[in-house]
Short mmCIF file of the C-alpha atoms (twelve columns), coordinates in Angstrom:
data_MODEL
# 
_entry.id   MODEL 
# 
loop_
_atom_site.group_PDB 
_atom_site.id 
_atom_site.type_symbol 
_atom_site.label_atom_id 
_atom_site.label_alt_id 
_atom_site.label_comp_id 
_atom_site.label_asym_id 
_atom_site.label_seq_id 
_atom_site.Cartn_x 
_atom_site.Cartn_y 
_atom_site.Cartn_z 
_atom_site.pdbx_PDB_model_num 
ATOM 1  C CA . UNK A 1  9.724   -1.248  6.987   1 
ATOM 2  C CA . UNK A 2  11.479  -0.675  9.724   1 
ATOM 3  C CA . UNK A 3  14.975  -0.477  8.147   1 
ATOM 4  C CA . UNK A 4  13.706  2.371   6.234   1 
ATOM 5  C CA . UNK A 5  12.812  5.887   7.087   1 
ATOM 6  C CA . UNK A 6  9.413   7.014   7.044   1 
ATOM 7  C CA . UNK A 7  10.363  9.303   4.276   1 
ATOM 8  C CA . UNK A 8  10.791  6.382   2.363   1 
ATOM 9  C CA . UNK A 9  8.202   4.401   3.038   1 
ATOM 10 C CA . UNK A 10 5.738   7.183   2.318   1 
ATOM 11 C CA . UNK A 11 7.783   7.434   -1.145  1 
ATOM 12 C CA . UNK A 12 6.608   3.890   -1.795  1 
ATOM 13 C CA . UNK A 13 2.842   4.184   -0.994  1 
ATOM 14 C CA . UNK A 14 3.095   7.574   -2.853  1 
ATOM 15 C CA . UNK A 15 4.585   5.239   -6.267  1 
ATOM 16 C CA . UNK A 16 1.816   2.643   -5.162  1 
ATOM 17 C CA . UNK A 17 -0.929  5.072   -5.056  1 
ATOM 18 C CA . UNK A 18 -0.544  6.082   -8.745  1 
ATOM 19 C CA . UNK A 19 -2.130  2.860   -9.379  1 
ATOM 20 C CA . UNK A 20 -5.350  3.400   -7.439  1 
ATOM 21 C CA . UNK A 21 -7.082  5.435   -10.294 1 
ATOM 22 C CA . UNK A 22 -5.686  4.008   -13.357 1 
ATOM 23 C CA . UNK A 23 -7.371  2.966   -16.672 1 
ATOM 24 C CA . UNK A 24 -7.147  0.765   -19.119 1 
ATOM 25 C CA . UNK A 25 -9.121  1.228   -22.233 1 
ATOM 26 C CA . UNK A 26 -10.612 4.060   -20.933 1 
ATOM 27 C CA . UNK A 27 -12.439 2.373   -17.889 1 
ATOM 28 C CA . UNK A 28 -10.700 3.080   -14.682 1 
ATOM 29 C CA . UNK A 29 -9.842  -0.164  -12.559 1 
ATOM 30 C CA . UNK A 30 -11.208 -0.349  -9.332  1 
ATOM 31 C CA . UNK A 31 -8.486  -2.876  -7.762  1 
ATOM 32 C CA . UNK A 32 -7.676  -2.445  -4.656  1 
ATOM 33 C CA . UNK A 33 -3.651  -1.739  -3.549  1 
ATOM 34 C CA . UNK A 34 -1.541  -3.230  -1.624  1 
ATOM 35 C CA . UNK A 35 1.782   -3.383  -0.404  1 
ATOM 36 C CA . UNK A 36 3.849   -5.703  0.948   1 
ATOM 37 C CA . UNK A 37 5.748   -5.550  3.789   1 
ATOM 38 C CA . UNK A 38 7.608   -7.958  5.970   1 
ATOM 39 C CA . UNK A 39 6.895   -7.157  9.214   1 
ATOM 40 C CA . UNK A 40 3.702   -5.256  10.544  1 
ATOM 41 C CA . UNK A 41 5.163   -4.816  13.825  1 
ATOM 42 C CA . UNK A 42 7.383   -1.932  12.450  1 
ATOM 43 C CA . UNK A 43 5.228   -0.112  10.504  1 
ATOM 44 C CA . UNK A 44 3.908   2.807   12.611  1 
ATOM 45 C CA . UNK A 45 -0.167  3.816   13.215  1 
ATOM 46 C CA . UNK A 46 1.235   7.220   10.935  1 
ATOM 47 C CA . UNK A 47 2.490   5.179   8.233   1 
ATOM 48 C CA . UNK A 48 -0.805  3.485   8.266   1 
ATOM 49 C CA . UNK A 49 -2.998  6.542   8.426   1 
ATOM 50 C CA . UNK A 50 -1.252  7.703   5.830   1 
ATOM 51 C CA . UNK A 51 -1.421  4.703   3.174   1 
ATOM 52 C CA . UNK A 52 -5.415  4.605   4.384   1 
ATOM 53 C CA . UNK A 53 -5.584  8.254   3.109   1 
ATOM 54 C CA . UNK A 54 -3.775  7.395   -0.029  1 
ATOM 55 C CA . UNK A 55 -5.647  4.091   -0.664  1 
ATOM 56 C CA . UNK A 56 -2.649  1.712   0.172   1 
ATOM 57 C CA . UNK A 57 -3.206  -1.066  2.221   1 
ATOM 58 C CA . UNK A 58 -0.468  -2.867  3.781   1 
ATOM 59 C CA . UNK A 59 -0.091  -5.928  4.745   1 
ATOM 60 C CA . UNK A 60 2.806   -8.995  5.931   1 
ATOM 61 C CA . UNK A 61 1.133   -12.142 4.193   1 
ATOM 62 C CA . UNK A 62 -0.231  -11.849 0.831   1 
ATOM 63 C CA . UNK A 63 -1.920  -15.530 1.688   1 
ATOM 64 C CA . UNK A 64 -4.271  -13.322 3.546   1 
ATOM 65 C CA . UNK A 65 -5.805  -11.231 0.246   1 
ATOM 66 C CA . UNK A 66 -9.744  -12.540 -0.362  1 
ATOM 67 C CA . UNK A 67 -9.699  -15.087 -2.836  1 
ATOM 68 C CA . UNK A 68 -6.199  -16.718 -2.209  1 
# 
C-alpha cells in the first residue's frame, strides 16, 4: 500500500467494510474481512487502527488465514 495514499487505502477498507454486516437470506454472515496487501512493511500503525475500527484485517499472505 505504499504506492497509494492513505486516502485511498482507507477508500478500500471503507468498500471492504460493507461486507462485515451483510446477509444473506436474512441471516447476517459473521465472516471475518480481510484484505490483501503486498507488503506489511508499508502499511502504517494509522492505517491499521483504522481497518481494526472498521473490522478489516490486513494481511501480506493469505496462506496465513486459519484453515488454509
Amino acid at each position: 500500500m505504499a504506492k497509494v495514499t492513505e486516502g485511498t487505502v482507507k477508500n478500500y477498507i471503507n468498500d471492504a467494510a460493507k461486507y462485515a454486516k451483510s446477509k444473506l437470506n436474512g441471516a447476517e454472515l459473521l465472516e471475518k474481512i480481510y484484505l490483501q496487501v503486498d507488503n506489511m512493511k508499508g502499511v502504517s500503525k494509522e492505517v491499521l487502527d483504522y481497518a481494526k475500527n472498521k473490522k478489516v484485517t490486513i494481511i501480506d499472505n493469505f496462506s496465513k488465514l486459519p484453515g488454509l
